[in-house]
N, CA and C atoms as a LAMMPS dump frame, in Angstrom:
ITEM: TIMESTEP
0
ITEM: NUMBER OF ATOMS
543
ITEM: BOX BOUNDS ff ff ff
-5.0000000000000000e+02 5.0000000000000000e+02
-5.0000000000000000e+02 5.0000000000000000e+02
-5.0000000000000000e+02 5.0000000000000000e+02
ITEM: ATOMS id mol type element x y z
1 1 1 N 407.009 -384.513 -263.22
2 1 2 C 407.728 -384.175 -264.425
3 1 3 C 406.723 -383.638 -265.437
4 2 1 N 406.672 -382.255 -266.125
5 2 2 C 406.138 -381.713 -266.878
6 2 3 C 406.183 -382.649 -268.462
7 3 1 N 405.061 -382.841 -269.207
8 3 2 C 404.867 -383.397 -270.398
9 3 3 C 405.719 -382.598 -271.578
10 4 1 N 406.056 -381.22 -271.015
11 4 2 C 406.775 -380.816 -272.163
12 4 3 C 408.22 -380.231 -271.532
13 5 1 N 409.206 -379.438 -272.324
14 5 2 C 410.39 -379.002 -271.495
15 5 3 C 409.908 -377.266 -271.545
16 6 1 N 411.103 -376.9 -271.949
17 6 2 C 411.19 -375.368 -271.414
18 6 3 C 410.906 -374.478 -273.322
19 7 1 N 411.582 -375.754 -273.961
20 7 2 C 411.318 -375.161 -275.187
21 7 3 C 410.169 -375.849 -276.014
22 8 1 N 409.089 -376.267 -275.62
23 8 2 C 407.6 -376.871 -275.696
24 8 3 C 407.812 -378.092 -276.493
25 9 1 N 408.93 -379.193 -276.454
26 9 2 C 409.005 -380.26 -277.347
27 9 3 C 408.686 -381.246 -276.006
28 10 1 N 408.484 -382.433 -276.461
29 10 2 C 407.858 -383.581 -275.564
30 10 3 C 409.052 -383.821 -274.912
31 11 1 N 408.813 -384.477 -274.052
32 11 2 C 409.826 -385.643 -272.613
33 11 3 C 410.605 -386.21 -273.316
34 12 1 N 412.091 -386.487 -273.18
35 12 2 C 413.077 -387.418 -273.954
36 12 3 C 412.576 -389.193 -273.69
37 13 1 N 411.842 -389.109 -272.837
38 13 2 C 411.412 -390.19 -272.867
39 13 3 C 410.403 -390.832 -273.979
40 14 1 N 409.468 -389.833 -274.103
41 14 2 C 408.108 -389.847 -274.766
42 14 3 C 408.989 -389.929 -276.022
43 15 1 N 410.032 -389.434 -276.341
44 15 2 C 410.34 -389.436 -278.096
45 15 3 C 411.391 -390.682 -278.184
46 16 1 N 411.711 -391.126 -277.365
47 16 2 C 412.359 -392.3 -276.893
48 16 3 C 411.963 -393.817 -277.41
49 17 1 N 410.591 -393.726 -276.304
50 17 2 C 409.651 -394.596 -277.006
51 17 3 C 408.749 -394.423 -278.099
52 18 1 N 408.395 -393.551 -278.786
53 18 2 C 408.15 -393.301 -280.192
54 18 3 C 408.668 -394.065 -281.037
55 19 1 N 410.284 -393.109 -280.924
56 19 2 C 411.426 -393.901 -282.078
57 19 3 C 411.222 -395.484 -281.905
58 20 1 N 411.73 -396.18 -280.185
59 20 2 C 411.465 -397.426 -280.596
60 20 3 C 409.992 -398.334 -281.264
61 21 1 N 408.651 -397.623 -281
62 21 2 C 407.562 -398.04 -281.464
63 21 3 C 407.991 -397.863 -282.856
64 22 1 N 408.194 -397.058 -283.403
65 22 2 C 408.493 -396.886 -285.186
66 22 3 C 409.418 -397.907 -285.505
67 23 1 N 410.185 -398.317 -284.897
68 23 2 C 411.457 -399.134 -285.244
69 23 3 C 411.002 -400.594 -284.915
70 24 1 N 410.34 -400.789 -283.885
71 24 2 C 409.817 -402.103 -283.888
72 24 3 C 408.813 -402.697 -285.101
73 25 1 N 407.63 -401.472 -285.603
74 25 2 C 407.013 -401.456 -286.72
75 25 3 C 407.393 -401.496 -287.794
76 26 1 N 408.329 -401.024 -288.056
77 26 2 C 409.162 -400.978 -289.683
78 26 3 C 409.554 -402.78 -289.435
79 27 1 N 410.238 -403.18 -288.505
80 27 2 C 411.216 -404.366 -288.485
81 27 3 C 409.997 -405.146 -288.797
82 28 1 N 408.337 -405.311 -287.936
83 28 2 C 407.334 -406.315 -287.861
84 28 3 C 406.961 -405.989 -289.823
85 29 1 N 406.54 -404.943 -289.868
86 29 2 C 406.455 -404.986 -291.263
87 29 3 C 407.119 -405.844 -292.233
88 30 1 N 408.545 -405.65 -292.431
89 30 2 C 409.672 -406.575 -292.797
90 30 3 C 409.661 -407.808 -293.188
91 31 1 N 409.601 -408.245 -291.318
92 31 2 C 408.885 -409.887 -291.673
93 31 3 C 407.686 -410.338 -291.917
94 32 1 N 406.646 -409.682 -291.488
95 32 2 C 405.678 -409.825 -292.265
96 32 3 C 405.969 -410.253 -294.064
97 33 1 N 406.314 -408.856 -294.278
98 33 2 C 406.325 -409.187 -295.46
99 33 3 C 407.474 -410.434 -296.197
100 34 1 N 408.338 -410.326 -295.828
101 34 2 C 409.295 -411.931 -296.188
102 34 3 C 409.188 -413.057 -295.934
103 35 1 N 407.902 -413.462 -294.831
104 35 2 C 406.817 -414.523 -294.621
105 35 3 C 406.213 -414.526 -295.836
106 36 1 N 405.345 -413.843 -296.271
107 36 2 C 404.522 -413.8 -297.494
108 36 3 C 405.213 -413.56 -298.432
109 37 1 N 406.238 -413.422 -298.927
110 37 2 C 407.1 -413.598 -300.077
111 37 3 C 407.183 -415.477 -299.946
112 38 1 N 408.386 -415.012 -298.832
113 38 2 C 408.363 -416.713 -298.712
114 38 3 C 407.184 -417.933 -298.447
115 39 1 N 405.859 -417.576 -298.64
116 39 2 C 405.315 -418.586 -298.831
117 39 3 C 404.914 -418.442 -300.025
118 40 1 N 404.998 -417.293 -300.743
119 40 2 C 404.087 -417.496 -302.249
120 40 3 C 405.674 -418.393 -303.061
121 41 1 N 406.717 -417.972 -302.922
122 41 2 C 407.938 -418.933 -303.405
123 41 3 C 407.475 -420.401 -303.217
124 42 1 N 407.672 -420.591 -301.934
125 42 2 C 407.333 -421.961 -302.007
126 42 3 C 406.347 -422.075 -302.552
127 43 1 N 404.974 -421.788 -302.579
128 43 2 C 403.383 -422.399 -303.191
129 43 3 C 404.354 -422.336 -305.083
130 44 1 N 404.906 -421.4 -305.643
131 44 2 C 405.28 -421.834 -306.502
132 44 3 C 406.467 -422.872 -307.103
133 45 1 N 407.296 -423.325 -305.901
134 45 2 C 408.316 -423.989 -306.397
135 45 3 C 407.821 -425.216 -305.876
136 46 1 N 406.623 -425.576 -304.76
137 46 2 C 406.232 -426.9 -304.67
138 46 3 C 404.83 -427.048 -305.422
139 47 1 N 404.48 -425.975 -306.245
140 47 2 C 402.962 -425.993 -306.477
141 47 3 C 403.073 -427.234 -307.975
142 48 1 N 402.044 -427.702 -308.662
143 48 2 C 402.17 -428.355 -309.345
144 48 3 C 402.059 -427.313 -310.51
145 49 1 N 402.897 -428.095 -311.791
146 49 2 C 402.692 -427.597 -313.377
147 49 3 C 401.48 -428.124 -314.224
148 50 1 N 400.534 -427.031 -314.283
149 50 2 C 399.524 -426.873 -315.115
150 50 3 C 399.88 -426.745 -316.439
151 51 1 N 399.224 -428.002 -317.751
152 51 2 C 399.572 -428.201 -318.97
153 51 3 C 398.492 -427.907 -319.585
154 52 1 N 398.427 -427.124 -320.463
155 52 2 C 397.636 -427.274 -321.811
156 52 3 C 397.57 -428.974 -322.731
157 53 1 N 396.318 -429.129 -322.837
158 53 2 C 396.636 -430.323 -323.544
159 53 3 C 396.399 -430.314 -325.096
160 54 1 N 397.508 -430.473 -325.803
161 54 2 C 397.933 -430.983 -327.206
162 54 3 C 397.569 -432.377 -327.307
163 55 1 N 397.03 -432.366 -329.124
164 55 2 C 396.998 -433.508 -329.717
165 55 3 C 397.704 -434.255 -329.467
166 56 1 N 398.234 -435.735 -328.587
167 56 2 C 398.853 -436.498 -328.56
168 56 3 C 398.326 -438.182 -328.735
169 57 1 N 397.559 -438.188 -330.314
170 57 2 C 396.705 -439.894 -329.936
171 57 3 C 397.362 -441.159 -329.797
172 58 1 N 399.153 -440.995 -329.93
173 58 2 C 399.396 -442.104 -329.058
174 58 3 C 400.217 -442.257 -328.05
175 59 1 N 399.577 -440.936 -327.424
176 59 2 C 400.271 -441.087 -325.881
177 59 3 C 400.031 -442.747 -325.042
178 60 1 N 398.833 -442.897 -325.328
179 60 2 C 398.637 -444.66 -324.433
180 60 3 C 399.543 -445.183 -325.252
181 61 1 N 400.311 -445.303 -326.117
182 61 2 C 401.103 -446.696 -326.98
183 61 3 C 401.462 -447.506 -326.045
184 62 1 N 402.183 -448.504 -325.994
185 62 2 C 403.034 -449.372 -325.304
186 62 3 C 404.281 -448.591 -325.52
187 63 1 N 404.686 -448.126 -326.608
188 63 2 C 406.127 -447.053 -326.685
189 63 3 C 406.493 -446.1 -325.781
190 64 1 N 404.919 -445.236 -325.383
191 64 2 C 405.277 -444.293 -324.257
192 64 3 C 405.314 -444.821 -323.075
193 65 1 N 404.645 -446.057 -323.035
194 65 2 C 404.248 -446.443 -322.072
195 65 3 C 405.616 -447.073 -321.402
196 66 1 N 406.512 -447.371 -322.715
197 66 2 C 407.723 -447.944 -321.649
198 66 3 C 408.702 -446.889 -321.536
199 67 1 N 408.844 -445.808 -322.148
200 67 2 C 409.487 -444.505 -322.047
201 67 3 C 409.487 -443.769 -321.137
202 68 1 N 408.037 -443.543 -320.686
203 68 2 C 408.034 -442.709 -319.329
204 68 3 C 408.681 -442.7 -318.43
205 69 1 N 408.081 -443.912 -317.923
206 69 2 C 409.087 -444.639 -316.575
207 69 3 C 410.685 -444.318 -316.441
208 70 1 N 410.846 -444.786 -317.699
209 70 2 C 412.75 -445.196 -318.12
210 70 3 C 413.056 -443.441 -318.234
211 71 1 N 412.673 -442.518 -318.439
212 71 2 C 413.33 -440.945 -317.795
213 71 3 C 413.905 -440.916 -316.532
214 72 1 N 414.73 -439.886 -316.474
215 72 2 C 415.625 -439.488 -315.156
216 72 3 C 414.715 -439.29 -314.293
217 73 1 N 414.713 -439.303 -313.45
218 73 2 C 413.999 -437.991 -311.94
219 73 3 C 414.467 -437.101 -312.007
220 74 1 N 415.368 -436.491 -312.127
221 74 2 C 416.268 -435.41 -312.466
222 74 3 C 417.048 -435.025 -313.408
223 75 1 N 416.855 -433.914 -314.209
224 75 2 C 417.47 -433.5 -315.417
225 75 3 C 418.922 -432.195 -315.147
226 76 1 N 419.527 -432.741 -315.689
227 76 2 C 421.088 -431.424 -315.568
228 76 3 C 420.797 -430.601 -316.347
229 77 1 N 420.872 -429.101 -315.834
230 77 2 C 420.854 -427.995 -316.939
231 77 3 C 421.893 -427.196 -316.4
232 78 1 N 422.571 -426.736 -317.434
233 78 2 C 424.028 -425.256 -316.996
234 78 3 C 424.491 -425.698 -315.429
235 79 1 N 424.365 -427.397 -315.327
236 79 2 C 424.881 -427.202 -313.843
237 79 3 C 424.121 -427.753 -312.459
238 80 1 N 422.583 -427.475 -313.112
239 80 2 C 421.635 -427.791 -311.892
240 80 3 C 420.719 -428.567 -312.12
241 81 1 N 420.54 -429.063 -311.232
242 81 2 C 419.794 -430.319 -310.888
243 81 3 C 418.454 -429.629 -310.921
244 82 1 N 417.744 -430.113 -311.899
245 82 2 C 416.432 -429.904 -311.844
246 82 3 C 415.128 -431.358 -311.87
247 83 1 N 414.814 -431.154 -310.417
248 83 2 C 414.128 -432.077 -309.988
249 83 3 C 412.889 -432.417 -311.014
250 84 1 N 412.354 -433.904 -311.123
251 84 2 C 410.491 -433.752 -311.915
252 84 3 C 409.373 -433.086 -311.416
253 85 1 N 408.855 -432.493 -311.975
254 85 2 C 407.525 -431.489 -311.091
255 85 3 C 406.449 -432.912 -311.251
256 86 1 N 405.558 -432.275 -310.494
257 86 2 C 403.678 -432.341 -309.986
258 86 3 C 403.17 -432.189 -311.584
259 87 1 N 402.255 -432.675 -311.612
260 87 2 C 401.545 -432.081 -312.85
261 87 3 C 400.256 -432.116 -312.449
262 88 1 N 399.339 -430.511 -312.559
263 88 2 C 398.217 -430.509 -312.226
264 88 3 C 397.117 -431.286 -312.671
265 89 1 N 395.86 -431.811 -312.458
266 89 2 C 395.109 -432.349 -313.008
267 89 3 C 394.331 -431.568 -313.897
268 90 1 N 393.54 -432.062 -314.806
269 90 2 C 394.001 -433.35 -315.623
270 90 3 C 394.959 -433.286 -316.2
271 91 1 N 395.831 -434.27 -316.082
272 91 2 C 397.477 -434.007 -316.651
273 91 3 C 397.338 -434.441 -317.593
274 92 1 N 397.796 -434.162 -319.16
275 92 2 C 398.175 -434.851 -320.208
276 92 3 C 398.912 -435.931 -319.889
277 93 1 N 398.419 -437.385 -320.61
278 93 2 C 399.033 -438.445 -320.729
279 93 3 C 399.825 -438.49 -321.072
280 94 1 N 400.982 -439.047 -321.158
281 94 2 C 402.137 -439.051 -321.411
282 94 3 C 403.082 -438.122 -321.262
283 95 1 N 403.408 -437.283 -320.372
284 95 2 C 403.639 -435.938 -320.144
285 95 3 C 404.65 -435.927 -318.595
286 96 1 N 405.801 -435.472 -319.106
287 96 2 C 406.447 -435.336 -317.577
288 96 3 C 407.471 -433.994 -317.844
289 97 1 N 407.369 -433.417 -316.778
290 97 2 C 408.25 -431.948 -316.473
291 97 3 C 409.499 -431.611 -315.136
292 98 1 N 410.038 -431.054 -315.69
293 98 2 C 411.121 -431.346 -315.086
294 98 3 C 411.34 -429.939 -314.678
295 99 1 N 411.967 -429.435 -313.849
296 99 2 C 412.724 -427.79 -313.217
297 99 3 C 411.553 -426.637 -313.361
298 100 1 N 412.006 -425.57 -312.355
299 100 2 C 410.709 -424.086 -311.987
300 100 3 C 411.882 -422.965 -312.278
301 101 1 N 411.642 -422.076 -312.194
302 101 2 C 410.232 -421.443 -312.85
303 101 3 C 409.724 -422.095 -314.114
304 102 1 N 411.28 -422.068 -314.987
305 102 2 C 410.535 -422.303 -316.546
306 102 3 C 410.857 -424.155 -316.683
307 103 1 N 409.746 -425.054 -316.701
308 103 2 C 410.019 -426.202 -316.68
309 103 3 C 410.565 -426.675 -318.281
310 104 1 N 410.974 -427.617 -317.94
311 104 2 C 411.138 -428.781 -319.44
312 104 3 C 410.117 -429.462 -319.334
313 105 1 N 409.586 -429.635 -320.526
314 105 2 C 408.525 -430.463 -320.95
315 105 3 C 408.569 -431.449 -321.991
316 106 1 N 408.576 -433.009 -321.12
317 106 2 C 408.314 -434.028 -322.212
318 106 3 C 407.107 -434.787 -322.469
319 107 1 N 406.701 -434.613 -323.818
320 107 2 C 405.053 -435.305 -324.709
321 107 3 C 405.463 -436.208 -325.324
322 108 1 N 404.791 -436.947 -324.893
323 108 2 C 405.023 -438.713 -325.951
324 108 3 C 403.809 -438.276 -326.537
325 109 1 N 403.838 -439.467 -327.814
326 109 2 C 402.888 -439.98 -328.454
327 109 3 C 402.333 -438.358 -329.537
328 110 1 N 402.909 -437.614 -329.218
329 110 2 C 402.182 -436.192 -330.473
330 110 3 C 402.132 -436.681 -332.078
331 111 1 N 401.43 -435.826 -332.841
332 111 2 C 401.064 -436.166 -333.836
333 111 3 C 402.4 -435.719 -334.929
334 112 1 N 402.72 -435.993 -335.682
335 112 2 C 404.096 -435.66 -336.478
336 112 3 C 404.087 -433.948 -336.592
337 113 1 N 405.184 -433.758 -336.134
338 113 2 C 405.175 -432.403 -336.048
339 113 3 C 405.225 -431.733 -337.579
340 114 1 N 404.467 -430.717 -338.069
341 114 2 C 404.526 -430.474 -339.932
342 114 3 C 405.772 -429.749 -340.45
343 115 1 N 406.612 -429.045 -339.497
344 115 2 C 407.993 -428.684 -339.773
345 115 3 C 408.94 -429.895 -340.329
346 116 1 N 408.405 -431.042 -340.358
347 116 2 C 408.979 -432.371 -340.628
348 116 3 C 409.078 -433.249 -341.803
349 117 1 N 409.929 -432.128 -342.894
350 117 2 C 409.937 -432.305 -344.033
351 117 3 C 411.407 -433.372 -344.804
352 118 1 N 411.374 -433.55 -345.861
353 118 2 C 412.467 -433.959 -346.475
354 118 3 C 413.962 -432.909 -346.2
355 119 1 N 413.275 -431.94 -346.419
356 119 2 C 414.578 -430.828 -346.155
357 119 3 C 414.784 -429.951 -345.102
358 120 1 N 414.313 -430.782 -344.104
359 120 2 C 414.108 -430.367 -342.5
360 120 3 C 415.652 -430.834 -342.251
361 121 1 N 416.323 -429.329 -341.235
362 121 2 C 416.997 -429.984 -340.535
363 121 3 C 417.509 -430.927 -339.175
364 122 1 N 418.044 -431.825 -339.71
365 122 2 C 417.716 -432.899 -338.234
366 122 3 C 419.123 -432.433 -337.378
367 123 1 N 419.172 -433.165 -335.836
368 123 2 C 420.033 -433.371 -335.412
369 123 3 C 419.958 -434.47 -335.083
370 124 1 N 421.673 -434.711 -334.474
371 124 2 C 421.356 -436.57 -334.008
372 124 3 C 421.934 -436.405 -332.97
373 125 1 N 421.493 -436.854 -331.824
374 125 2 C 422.486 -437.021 -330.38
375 125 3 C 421.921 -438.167 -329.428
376 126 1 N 423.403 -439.008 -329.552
377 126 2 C 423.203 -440.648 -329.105
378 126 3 C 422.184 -441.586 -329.755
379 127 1 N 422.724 -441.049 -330.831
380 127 2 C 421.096 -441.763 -332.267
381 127 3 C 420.329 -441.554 -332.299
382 128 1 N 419.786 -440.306 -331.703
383 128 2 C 418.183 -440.116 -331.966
384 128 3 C 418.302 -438.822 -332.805
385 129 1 N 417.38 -438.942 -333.505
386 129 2 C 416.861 -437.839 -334.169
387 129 3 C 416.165 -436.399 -334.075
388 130 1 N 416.724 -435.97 -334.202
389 130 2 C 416.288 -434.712 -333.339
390 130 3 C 415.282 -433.425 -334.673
391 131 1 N 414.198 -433.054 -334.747
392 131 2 C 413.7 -431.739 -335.337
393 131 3 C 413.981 -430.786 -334.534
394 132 1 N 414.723 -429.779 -334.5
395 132 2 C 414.323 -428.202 -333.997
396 132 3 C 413.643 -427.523 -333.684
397 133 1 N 412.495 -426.899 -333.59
398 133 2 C 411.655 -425.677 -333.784
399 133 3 C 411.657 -424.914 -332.75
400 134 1 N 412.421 -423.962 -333.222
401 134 2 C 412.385 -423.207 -332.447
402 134 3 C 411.139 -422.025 -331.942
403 135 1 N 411.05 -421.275 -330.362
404 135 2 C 410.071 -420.504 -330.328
405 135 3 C 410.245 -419.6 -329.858
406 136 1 N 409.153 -418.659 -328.658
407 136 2 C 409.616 -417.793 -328.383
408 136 3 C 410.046 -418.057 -326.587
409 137 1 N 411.431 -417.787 -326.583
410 137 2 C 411.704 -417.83 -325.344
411 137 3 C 412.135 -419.645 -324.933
412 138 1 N 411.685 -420.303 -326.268
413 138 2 C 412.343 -421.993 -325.981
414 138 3 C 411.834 -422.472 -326.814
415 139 1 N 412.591 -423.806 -327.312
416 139 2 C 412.281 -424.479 -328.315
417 139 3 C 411.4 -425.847 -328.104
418 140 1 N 411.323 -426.165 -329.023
419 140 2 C 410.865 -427.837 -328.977
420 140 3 C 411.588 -428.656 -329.783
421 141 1 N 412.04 -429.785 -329.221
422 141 2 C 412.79 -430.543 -330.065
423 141 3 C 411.932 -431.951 -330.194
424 142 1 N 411.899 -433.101 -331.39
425 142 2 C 411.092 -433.409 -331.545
426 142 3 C 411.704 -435.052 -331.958
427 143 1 N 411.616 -435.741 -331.301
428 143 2 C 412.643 -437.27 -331.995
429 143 3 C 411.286 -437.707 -333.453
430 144 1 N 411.888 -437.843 -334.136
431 144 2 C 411.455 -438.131 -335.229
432 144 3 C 411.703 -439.484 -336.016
433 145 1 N 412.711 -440.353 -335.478
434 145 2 C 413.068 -441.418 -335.776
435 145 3 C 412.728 -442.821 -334.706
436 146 1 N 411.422 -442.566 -334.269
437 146 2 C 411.181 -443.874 -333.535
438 146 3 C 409.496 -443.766 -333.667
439 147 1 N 409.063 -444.9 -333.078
440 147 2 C 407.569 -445.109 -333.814
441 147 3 C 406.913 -444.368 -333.339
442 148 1 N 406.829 -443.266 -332.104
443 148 2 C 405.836 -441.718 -331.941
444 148 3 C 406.687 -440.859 -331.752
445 149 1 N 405.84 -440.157 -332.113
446 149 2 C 407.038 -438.687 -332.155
447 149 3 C 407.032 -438.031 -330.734
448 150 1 N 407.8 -437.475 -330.238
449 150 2 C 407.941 -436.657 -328.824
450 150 3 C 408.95 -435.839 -328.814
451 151 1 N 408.039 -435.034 -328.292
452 151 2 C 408.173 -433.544 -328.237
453 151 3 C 409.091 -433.034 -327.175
454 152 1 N 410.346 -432.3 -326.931
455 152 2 C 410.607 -432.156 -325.313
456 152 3 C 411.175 -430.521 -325.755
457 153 1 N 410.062 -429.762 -325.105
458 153 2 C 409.883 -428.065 -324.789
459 153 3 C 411.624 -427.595 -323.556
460 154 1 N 411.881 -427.003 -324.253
461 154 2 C 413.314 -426.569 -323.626
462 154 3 C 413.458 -424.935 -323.601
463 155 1 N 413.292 -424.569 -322.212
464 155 2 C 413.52 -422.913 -322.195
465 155 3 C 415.034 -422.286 -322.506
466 156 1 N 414.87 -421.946 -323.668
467 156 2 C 416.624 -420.937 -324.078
468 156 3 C 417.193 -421.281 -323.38
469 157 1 N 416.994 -420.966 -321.615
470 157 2 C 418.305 -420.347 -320.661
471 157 3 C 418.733 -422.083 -320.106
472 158 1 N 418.134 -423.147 -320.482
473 158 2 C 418.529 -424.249 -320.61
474 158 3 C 419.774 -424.827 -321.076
475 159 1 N 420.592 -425.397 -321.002
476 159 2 C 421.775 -425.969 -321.416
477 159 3 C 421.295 -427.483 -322.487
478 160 1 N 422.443 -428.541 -322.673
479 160 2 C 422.556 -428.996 -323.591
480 160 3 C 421.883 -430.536 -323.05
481 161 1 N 422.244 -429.956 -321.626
482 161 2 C 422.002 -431.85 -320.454
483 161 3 C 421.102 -432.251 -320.917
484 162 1 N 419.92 -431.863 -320.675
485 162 2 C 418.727 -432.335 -320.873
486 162 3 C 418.407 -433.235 -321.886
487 163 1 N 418.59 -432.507 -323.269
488 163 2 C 418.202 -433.206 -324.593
489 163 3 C 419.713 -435.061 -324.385
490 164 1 N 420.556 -434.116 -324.103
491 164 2 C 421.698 -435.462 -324.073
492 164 3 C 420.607 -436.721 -323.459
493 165 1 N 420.32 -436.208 -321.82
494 165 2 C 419.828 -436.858 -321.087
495 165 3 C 418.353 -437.905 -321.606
496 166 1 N 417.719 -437.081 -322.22
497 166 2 C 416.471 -437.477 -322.861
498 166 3 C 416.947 -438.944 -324.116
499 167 1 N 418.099 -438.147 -324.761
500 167 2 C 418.365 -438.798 -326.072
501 167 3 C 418.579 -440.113 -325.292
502 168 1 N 419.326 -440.269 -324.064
503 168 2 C 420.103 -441.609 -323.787
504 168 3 C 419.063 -442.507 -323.216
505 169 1 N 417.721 -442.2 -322.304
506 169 2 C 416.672 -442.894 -322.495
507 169 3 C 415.754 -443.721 -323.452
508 170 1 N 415.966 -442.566 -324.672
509 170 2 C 414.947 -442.694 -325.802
510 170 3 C 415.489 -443.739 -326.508
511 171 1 N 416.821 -443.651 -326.592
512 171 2 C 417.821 -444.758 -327.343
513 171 3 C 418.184 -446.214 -326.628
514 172 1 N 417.474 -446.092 -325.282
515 172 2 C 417.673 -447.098 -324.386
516 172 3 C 416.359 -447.917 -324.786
517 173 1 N 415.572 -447.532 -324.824
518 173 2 C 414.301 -448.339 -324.557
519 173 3 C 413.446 -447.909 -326.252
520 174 1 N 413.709 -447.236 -327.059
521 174 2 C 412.506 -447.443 -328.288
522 174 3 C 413.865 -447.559 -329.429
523 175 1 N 413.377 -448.699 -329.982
524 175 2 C 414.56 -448.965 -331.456
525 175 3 C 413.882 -447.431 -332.575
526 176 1 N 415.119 -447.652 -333.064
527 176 2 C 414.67 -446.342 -334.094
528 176 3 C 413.472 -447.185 -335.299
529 177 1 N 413.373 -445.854 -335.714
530 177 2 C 412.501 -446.526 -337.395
531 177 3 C 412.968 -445.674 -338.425
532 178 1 N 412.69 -446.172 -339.608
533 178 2 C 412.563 -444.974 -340.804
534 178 3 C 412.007 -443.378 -340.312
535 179 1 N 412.438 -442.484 -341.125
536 179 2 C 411.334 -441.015 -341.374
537 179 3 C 410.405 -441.532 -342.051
538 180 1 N 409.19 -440.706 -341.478
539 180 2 C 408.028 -440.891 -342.431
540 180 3 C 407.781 -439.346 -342.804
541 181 1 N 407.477 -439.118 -343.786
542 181 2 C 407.042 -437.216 -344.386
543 181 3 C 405.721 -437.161 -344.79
């Protein structure tokens, strides 16, 4: 059998197996690549949350100390269960995070937040006291009515669970106090 035909193009065979070599390559490519998608996903949805550490000098209290613990394992947002993350080392003391990409973040023991005036507006949910401040892309809300202040970082696309969830801990285990300004 001649390598070419009558009108000088290759063997139907030879272009036969071509096409399938190209087609097997595109497909290996493919998974290749959706292997390595799918492991950088996972390295980020099991990887641990790396914190900046903020002033917090009474994260050791006995207050945080019985607070921590007494949090959910899991926080509700718009619906979903967002499990507690890893926290990379050195982790801020008193410090626990909750849901990926964009986690929730709760800080015991921070220093009084200075937005925390007489004519600050508060909220209250399940008796706790709530400061606002808002930022970019999520806020911080800040209990202000128990003996350390704590901080819990909430991304916008977050729902309402969380803070509920937080409040019903905080109100479980630390009695309120006065404002201090």
């Amino acid at each position: 059998m001649p390598d070419t035909d009558s009108t000088g193009a290759p063997p139907r065979r030879l272009m036969l197996l071509a096409a399938v070599l190209a087609v097997a390559l595109a497909a290996a490519v493919a998974v290749v690549s959706l292997v390595a998608q799918s492991g950088r996903n996972d390295q980020q949805n099991s990887g641990q949350l790396a914190l900046v550490p903020v002033p917090a000098p009474q994260a050791g209290s006995p207050s945080c100390a019985t607070l921590i613990p007494a949090l959910p394992a899991d926080l509700i947002s718009n619906g979903a269960t967002l499990k507690r993350r890893e926290l990379a080392a050195p982790a801020p003391e008193a410090t626990v995070a909750w849901g990926q990409p964009d986690a929730i973040v709760l800080r015991c023991g921070l220093e009084r937040p200075p937005e925390l005036t007489p004519t600050a507006q508060l909220r209250v949910v399940s008796g706790v006291q709530w400061l606002p401040v808002e930022g970019e892309g999520s806020s911080t809300w800040y209990v202000v009515d128990r003996d350390v202040y704590i901080g819990l970082t909430v991304p916008d696309s977050a729902g309402t669970g969380p803070l509920q969830e937080v409040s019903d801990a905080v109100a479980a285990k630390l009695p309120p106090t006065p404002l201090h300004f």
